[in-house]
N, C-alpha and C positions, 0 to 999 in steps of 0.2 A: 380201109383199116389203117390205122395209126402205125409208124413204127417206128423205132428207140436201137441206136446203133453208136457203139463207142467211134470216134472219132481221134485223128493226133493229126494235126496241120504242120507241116514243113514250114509256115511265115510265121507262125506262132513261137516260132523258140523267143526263148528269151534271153534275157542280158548271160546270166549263170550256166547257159545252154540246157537248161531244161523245156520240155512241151508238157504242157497241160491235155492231160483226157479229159475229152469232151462228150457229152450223150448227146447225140444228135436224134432231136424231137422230129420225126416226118408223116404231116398232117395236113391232107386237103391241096397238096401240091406243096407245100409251104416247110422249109426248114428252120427251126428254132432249135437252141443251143443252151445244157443246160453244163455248168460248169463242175467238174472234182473235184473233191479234195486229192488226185493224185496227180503224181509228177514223176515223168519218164526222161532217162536219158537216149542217146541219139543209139549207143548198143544195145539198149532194149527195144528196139524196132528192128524190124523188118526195112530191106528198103523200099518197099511199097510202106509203109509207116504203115504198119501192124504192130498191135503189141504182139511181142516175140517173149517176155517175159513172164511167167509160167504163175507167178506169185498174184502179179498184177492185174494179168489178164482175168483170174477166178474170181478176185475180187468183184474186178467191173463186170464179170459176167454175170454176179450174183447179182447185182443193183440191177442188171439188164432184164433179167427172169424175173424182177417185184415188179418191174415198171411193166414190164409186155403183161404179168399175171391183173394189174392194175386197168390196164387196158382192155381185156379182156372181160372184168367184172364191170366195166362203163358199159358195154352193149350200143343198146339203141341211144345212148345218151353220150357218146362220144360222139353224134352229130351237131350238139349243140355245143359246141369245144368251138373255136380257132385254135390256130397250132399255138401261138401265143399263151392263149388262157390254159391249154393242154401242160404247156411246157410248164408252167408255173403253177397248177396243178400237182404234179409229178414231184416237181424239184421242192414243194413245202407241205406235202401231204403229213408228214411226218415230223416235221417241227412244229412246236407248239406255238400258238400266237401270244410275241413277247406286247405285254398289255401295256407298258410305258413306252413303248417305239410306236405303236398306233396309237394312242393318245396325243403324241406328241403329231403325229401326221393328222390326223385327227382337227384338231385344234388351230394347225396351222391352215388347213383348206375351207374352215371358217374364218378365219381372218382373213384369207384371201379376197373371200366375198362378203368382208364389209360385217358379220358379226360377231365386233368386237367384243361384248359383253357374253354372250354367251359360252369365246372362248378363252375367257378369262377366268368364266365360273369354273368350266372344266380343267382349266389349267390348276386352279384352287385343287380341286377335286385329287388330280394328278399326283400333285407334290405331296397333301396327306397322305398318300397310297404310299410312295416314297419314301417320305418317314415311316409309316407304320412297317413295311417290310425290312427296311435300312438298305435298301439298294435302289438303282435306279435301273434295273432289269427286271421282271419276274414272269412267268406263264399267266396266261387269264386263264389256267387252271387252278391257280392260287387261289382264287377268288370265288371260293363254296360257301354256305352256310352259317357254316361255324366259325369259318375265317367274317363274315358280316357281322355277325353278335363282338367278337372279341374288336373288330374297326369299329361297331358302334360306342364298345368300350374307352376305347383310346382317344375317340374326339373327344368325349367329356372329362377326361382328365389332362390334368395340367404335361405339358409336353416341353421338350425344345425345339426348335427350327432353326433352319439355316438358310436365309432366302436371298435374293440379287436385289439390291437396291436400284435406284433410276442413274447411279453412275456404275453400273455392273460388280461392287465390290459386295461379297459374302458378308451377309449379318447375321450373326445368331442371336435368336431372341428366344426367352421362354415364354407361353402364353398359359391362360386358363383354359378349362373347358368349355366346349359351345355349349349352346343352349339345345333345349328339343328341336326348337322350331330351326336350329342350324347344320342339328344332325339330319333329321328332315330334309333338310336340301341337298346335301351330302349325297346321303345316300339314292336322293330323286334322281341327281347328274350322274351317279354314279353306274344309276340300273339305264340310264338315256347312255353312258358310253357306251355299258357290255352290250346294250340291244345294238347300238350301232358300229361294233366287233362284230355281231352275230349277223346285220345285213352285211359287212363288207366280206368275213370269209364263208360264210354259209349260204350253198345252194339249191334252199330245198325244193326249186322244182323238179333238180334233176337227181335231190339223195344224197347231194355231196356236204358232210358239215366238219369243219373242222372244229368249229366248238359245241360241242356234243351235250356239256351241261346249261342248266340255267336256274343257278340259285336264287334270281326272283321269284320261282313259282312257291317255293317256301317260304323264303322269306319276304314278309308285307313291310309293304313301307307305310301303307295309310293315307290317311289325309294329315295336313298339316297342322299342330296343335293350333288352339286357339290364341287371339290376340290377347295379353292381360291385360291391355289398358290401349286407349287411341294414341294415336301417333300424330296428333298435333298440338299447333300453338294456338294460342290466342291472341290477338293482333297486338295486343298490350306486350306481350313476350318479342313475338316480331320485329319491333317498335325496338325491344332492347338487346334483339342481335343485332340489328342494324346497328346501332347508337354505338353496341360497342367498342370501346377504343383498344385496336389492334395494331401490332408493329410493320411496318411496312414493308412487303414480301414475306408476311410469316406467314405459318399454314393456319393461323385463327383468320389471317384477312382474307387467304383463300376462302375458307369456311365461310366466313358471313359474308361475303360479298357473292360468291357462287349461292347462296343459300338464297338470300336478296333477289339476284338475278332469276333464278328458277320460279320464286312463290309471285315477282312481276311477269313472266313470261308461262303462265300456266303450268305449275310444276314440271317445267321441262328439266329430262333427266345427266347428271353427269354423262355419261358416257356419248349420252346427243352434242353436249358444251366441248365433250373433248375431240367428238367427230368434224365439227361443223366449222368451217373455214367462211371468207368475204362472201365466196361462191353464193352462199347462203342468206345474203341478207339481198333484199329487192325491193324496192320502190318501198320504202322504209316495214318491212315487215322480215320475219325469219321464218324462213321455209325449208322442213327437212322431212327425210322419212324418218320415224321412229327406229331406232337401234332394234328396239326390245322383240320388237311386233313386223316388222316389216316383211320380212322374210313367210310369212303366216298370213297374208293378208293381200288381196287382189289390189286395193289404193295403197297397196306397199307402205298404208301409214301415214300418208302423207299428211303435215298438217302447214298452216298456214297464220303465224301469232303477230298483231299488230307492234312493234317495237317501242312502248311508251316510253316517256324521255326518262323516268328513272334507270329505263334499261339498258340506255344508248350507252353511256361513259362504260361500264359495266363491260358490256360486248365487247367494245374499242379493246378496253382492257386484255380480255381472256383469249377471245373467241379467234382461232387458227394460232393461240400461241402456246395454247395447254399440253398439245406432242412434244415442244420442245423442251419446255420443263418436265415433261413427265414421260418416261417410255413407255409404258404401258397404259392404260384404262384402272391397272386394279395398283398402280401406284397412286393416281388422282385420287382415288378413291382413300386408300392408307393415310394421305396426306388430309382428305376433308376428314375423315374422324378422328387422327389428331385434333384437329385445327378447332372443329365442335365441342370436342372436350375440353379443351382450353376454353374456351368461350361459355361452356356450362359451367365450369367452379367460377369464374369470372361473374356471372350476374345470376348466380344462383338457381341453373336446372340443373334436371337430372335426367339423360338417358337420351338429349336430341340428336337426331345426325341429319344431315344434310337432306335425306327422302323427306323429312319431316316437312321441307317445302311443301311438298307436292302434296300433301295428306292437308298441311293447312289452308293450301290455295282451294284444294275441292271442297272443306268443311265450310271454309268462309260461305264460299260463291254458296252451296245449300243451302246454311242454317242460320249464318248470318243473313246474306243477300235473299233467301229464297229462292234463289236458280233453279231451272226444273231439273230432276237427275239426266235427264235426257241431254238435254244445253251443257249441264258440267262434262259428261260425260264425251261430248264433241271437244271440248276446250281441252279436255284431259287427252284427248286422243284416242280412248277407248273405244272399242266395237262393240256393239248392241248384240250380245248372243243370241237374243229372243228377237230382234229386229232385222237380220243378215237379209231375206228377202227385201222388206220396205225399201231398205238401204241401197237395194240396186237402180231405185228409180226416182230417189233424191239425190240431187245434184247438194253438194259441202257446201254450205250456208256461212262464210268464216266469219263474216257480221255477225254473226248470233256468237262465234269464240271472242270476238272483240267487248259485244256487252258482256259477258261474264266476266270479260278479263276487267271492263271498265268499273261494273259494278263492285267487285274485290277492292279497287284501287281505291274507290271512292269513300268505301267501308275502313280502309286503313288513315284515310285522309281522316277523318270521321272520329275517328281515335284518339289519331294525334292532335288534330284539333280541341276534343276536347281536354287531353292531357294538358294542353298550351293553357287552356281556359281554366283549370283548374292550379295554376300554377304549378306542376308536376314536374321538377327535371331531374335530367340524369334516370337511373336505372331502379325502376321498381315493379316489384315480382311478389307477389301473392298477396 
């Protein structure tokens, strides 16, 4: 059986000459130490260091009688305790869990292990919750029902923010409202935090929860609305992001040369361009795991893209030097949709970002080239949902990612050639 005894240690005084009482956790042979808020002087002891102090003493006897009464309602399940997990237990049973202190740890123990983008999205996630309550503390009891309808409200309307730029100084910006399909994702990350609050403090094999609600069950999030329109180019447009004339180190040249680099190298994704150092490039090919997928996925993703010489100057350029212009992933990111906006009033689109690579590489290699979905699907790097068995007994074919990628290139050649042939220069769109 567990047991909880106030403590006051003689080495413990401190500078002011006070000791700290301590509740001493004793569990499985093992002592753990849980700290007060109270503070004893050296004539409120006994000299055996007893409290002798009458006021004190009642206090900490009261917190001693929840904790033993705590202990006692554990039973047979105070065997699956260390004295560790007891003490920590005991010492937060009754504090709420603050929701932007573990997000923030959260966030950080995926970036640890390498995904970046995922805690970027949640970092997004974070800083709206932020705004919307005006603090950067609150309980994830905050967070019920009716507090979700009224955050759904507040994405779609026009707000201020206050965010750290890539040289750490405060910017205030106002924005517009997202969209559906932005609230959508919003709220998707949002219910992927509270679930994973609810695996980190809740133990429901043994009864223990300390977050007790779960305003997902009410409120649905759905499926994602639909797309209103495709999300690519036509190589003729391609043709005139490329061509575009941009200033040298501005965030348009970022844009179309990142945008370039990705729709030659199989819609490979920003946050792969901003992970991917020399390490990365071998016997003239780029080899990485996927950011997105890897983590989900037994070949960790891995793909394998032949380096055509349009790509090469390109690489040289970016590739292990995007962390240092950029601190994060989700500044890269701020910086290509500047940079594509600028480039769409420039040659007259509307609405392209940087993904748009990637949507035109897979449309080309189909519906231009004919690629079977299967082949695009390898080059893109996707997983075959309906294929996961097959897949364990095919060995990655990267020849088969190379014709795709040749056949795209060919088809752009094919383009521009005939552009040439028809006398066509400079930048024309519809």
């Amino acid at each position: 059986m567990a047991t909880v005894s106030a403590k006051v240690y003689e080495h413990h005084k401190k500078a002011d000459g006070t000791y700290n009482v301590k509740i001493c956790v004793y569990h499985k042979g093992i002592r753990k130490y849980i700290d007060t808020t109270h503070f004893v002087v050296r004539k409120q002891l006994t000299k055996n260091f007893k409290i002798k102090d009458c006021f004190i003493a009642d206090i900490v006897e009261q917190q001693l009688r929840k904790y033993r009464n705590t202990i006692s309602d554990l039973e047979e399940k105070l065997d699956h305790f260390s004295a560790e997990a007891l003490r920590d237990f005991l010492r937060d049973m009754d504090e709420e869990v603050d929701f932007v202190k573990f997000c923030d740890e959260h966030i950080k123990g995926l970036k640890e292990v390498g995904r970046i983008k995922s805690a970027e999205n949640f970092n997004v996630v974070r800083n709206s919750l932020v705004d919307y309550f005006k603090t950067d503390s609150f309980s994830i009891n905050q967070i019920h029902y009716t507090m979700l309808l009224s955050y759904e409200r507040f994405l779609k309307s026009e707000r201020t923010m206050t965010r750290t730029n890539q040289f750490g100084k405060p910017v205030t910006t106002t924005v517009k409202g997202v969209s559906n399909s932005a609230v959508h994702n919003y709220m998707r990350d949002l219910r992927t935090l509270f679930n994973a609050a609810r695996n980190r403090y809740n133990e429901e094999d043994i009864g223990i929860f300390r977050i007790k609600h779960y305003p997902f069950k009410k409120y649905k999030i759905g499926s994602p609305p639909p797309r209103t329109k495709d999300r690519n180019n036509s190589l003729e447009e391609v043709l005139a992001i490329r061509d575009c004339a941009t200033k040298s180190g501005s965030r348009a040249e970022l844009a179309k040369e990142l945008y370039m680099l990705s729709f030659y190298l199989c819609g490979t994704n920003a946050v792969d361009f901003y992970q991917l150092g020399g390490q990365n490039i071998r016997n003239g090919r780029l080899e990485y795991n996927r950011s997105k997928t890897a983590e989900s996925r037994k070949d960790n993703a891995f793909i394998s893209i032949k380096i055509v010489d349009k790509a090469r100057p390109l690489l040289e350029k970016y590739i292990g030097k995007l962390t240092e212009r950029y601190s994060t992933i989700g500044c890269l990111n701020k910086a290509l949709s500047k940079g594509m906006e600028q480039i769409c009033r420039q040659i007259g689109l509307s609405g392209v970002t940087f993904y748009w690579a990637r949507h035109t590489f897979a449309n080309t290699a189909r519906n231009d080239c004919r690629m079977s979905k299967d082949d695009v699907a390898l080059a893109l790097n996707h997983v075959d949902e309906g294929n996961r068995t097959t897949d364990i007994y095919i060995a990655k074919d990267w020849k088969i990612v190379d014709d795709v990628q040749s056949k795209v290139m060919e088809k752009l050649k094919e383009i521009e050639a005939i552009r040439v042939d028809l006398g066509i220069v400079g930048i024309v769109i519809g």
